[in-house]
C-alpha positions in Angstrom: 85.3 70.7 120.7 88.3 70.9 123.5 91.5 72.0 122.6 94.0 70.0 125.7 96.9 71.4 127.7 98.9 69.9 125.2 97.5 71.5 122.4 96.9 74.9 123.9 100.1 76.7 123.0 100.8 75.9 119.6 97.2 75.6 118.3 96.6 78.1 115.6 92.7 78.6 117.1 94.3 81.1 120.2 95.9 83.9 120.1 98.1 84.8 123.0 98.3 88.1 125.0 102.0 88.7 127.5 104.8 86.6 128.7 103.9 83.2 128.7 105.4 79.7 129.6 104.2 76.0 128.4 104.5 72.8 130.4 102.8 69.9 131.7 100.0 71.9 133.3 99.1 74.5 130.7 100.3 77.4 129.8 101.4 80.0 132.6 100.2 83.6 131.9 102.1 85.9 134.0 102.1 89.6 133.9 98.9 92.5 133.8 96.9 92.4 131.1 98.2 88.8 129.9 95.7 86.3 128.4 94.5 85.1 125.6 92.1 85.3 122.4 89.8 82.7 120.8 87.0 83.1 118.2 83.9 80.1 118.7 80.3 79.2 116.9 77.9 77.8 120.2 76.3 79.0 123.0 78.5 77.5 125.8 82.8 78.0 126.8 84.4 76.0 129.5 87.9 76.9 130.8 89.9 75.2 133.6 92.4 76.8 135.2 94.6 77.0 137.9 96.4 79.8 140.2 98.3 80.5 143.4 98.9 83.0 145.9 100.3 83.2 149.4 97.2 85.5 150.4 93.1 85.4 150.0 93.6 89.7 149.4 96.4 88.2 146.2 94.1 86.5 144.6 94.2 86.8 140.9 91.3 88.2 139.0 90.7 87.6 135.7 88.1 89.7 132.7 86.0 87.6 130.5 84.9 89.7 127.2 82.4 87.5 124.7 81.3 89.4 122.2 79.1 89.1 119.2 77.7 91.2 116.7 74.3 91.2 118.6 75.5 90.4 122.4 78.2 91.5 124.4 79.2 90.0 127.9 81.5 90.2 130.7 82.5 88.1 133.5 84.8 89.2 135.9 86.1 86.3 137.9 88.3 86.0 140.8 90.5 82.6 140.7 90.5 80.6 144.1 93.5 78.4 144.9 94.3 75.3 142.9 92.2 74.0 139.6 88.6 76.1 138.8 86.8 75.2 136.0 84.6 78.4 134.9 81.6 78.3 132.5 80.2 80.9 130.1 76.5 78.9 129.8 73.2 79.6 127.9 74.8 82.3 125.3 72.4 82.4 122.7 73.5 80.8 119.5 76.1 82.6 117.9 79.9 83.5 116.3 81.8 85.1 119.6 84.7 86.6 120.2 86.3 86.1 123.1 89.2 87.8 125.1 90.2 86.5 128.4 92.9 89.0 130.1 94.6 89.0 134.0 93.4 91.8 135.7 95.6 91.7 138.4 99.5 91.7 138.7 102.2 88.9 138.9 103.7 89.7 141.6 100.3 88.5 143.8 99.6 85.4 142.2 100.8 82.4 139.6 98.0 81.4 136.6 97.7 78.8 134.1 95.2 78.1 131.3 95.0 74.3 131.7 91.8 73.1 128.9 89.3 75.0 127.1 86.0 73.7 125.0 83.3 74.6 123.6 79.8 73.1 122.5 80.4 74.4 119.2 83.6 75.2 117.0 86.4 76.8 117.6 87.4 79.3 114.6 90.4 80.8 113.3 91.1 84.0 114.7 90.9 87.5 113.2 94.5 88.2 112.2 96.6 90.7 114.7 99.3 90.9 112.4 98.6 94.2 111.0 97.5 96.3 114.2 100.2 98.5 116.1 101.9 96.2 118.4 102.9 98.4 122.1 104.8 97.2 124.4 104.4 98.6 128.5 107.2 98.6 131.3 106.2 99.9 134.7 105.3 99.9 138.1 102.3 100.1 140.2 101.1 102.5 138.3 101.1 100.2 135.1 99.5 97.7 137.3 96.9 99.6 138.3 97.2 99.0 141.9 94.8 100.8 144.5 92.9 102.6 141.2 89.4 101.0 142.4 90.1 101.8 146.0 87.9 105.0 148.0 90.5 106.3 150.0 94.5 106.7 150.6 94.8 104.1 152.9 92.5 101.7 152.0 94.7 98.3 152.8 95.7 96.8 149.0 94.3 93.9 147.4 93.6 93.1 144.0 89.9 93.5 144.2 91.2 97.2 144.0 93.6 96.5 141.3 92.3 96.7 137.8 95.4 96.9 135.3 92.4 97.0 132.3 91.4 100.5 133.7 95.3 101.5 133.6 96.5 104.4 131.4 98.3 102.0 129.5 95.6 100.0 128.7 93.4 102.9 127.7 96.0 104.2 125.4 96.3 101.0 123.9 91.9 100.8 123.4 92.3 103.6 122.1 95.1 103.0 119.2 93.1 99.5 119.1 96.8 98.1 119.4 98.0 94.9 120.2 99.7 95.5 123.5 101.7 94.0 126.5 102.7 94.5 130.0 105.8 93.8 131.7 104.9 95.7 135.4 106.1 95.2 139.0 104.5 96.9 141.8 107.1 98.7 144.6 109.8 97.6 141.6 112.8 100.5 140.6 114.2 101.1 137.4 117.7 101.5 139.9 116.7 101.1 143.6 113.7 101.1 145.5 112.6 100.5 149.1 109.9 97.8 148.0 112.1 95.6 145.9 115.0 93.7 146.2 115.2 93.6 142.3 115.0 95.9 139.4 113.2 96.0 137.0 115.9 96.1 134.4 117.1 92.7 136.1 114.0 90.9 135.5 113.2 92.2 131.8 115.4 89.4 130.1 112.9 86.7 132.6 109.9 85.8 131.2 108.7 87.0 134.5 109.8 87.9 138.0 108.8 84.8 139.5 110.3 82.8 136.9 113.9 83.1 136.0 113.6 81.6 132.6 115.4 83.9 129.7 112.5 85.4 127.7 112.8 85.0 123.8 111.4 88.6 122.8 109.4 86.9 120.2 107.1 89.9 120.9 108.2 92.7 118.1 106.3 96.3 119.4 106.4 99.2 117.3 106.7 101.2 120.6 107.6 100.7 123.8 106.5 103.1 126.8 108.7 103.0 129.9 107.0 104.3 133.2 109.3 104.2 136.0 110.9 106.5 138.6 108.0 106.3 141.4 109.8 104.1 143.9 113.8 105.3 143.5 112.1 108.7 143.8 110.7 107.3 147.5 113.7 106.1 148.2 116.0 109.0 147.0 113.8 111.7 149.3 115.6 110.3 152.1 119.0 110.8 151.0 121.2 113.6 152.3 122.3 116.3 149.5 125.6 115.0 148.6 124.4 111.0 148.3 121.2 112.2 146.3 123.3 113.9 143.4 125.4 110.9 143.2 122.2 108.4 143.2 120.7 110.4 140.5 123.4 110.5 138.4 124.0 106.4 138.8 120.1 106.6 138.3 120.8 108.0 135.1 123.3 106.0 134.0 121.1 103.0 134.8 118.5 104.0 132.7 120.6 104.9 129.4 122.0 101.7 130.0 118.5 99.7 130.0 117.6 102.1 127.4 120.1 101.2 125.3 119.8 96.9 126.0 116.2 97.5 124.8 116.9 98.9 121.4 119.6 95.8 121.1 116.3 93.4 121.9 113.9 95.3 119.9 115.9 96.5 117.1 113.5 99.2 115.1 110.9 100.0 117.7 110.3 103.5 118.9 110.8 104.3 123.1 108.9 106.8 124.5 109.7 107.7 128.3 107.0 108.8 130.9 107.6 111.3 133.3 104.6 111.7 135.6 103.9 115.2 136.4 104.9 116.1 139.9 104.6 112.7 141.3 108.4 112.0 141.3 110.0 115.2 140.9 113.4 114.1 142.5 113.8 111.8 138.6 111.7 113.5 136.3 114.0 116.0 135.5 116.8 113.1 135.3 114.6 111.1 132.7 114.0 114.2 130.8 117.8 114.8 131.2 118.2 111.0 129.7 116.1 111.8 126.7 118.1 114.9 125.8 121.7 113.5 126.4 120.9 110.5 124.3 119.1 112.3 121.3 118.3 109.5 119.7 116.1 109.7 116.6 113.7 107.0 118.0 113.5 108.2 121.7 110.9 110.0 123.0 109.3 111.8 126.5 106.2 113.2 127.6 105.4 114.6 130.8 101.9 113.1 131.9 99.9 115.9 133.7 99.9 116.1 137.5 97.6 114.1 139.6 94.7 116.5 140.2 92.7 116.8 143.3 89.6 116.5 142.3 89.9 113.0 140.6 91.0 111.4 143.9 93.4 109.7 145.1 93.8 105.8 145.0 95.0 103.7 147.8 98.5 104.2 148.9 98.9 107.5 147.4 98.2 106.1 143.6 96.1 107.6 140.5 92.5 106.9 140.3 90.7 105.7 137.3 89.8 109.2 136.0 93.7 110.4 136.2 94.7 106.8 134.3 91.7 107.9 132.0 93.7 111.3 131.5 96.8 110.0 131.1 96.0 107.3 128.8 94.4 110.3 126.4 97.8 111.9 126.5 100.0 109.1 125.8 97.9 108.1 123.2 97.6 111.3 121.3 101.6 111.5 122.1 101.7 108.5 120.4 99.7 109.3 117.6 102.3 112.1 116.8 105.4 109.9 117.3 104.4 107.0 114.9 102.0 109.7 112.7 99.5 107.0 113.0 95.8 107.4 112.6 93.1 104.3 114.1 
């Protein structure tokens, strides 16, 4: 049983994770932690796909989860240029459940699903609609980038990028929610060194590479912003009297993007990260956002500080262990906001 390219996005058998785009080729899945669902009866899937990137050390990786009541596996690929055609072979006989997600960012590479089959049947999906939907907006940190790596300045690639070991993703496991990223490595929420775009700029896209207006068909309950890292690299440079005046636009930005995001996602809950002492010269300014705005469905937590003896990740970025810790917090923080219980 295949289900074509032209099939793919509107066949009722797949259930689609992120931002995502449909044309002649496939469908596009863009951003961290984007993919897709399927449920099958065989013992074989086939999957053809097809990615870009401008560098081998860009290349997009991708997690295979098939899983059964009696076997569990997982393939963790990395795509090469052009059209690969990956096989899941010999399974033993069986009802699977299958979740394919990006480990890597969007910003490195371009990925489309173009065909998948099986040597069996494809099944109608468990139903998502009841679990807690979460959506992510962040930086590198969301990504994930240089959590795998040994050492500070280990050069980046996404070998050492695993945005399914993220804190965000954690949190999510461990609410068993529905979730999405919308992430940008070296990307401000107002200015940064490392972009030339914001990421309030891009969030109406349906991705950074692709300046195509995003519908918001995806409803969250909650969405967690988590950004400050890079204006707070770029505002330690600033004299005294220019600093005050970039954090107060810095601010202003952020209500402001606040605000478009309760317009787009009427009824969801917000909840604001500030991340210990990692960017001190915004954290108070985001705490000062929450307060000014008081709105009844705003929210902050300050993660804990990056500790010492978890290591650090390459370029100065959390480990796997302080992503572990923080996605314990934000997920108990979020238990309390939506008094939800898995």
């Amino acid at each position: 049983m295949t289900i074509t390219t032209q099939e793919l996005l509107k066949s009722d058998y797949i259930i689609w994770h992120g931002r995502k785009m449909e044309d002649e080729k496939g469908i596009h899945f863009f951003y961290t932690a984007s993919g897709f669902s399927f449920k099958f009866t065989g013992s074989k899937i086939v999957a053809t796909f097809e990615s870009s990137f401008e560098e081998f050390n860009k290349r997009p990786f991708i997690v295979i989860d098939v899983k059964s009541v009696n076997h569990k596996h997982t393939y963790v690929m990395d795509l090469k240029q052009g059209k690969q055609t990956i096989e899941c072979l010999n399974l033993p006989y069986d009802t699977y459940e299958v979740e394919v997600r990006k480990r890597s960012e969007s910003l490195m590479s371009k990925t489309i699903l173009n065909e998948i089959s099986t040597d069996g049947t494809f099944l109608y999906p468990t139903s998502v609609n009841d679990q807690l939907k979460i959506e992510w907006i962040g930086d590198s940190s969301t990504c994930g980038y240089g959590n795998l790596s040994t050492s500070i300045d280990e050069p980046f690639t996404t070998e050492s990028e695993d945005g399914l070991q993220t804190f965000a993703s954690i949190a999510s496991n461990i609410l068993d929610a529905n979730y999405q990223i919308v992430a940008v490595s070296g990307i401000g929420l107002y200015k940064s060194f490392y972009a030339q775009i914001t990421l309030p700029k891009i969030y109406c896209q349906i991705d950074i590479h692709k300046n195509i207006h995003y519908d918001f068909s995806y409803n969250p309950d909650l969405i967690v912003i988590n950004l400050g890292t890079n204006d707070h690299s770029y505002m330690k440079f600033l004299e005294h009297q220019s600093l005050a005046h970039e954090q107060r636009t810095f601010k202003d930005v952020y209500k402001s993007f606040i605000n478009d995001i309760f317009i787009n996602h009427f009824g969801a809950q917000i909840l604001l990260i500030s991340q210990g002492e990692r960017h001190h010269l915004v954290d108070h300014v985001i705490e000062q956002v929450y307060l000014e705005m008081s709105h009844h469905k705003l929210h902050h937590l300050r993660v804990s500080k990056v500790m010492t003896e978890d290591g650090i990740g390459g370029q100065f970025h959390p480990t796997i262990k302080t992503h572990q810790r923080w996605g314990q917090e934000v997920a108990v923080k979020i238990k309390q906001i939506l008094n939800y219980e898995v």
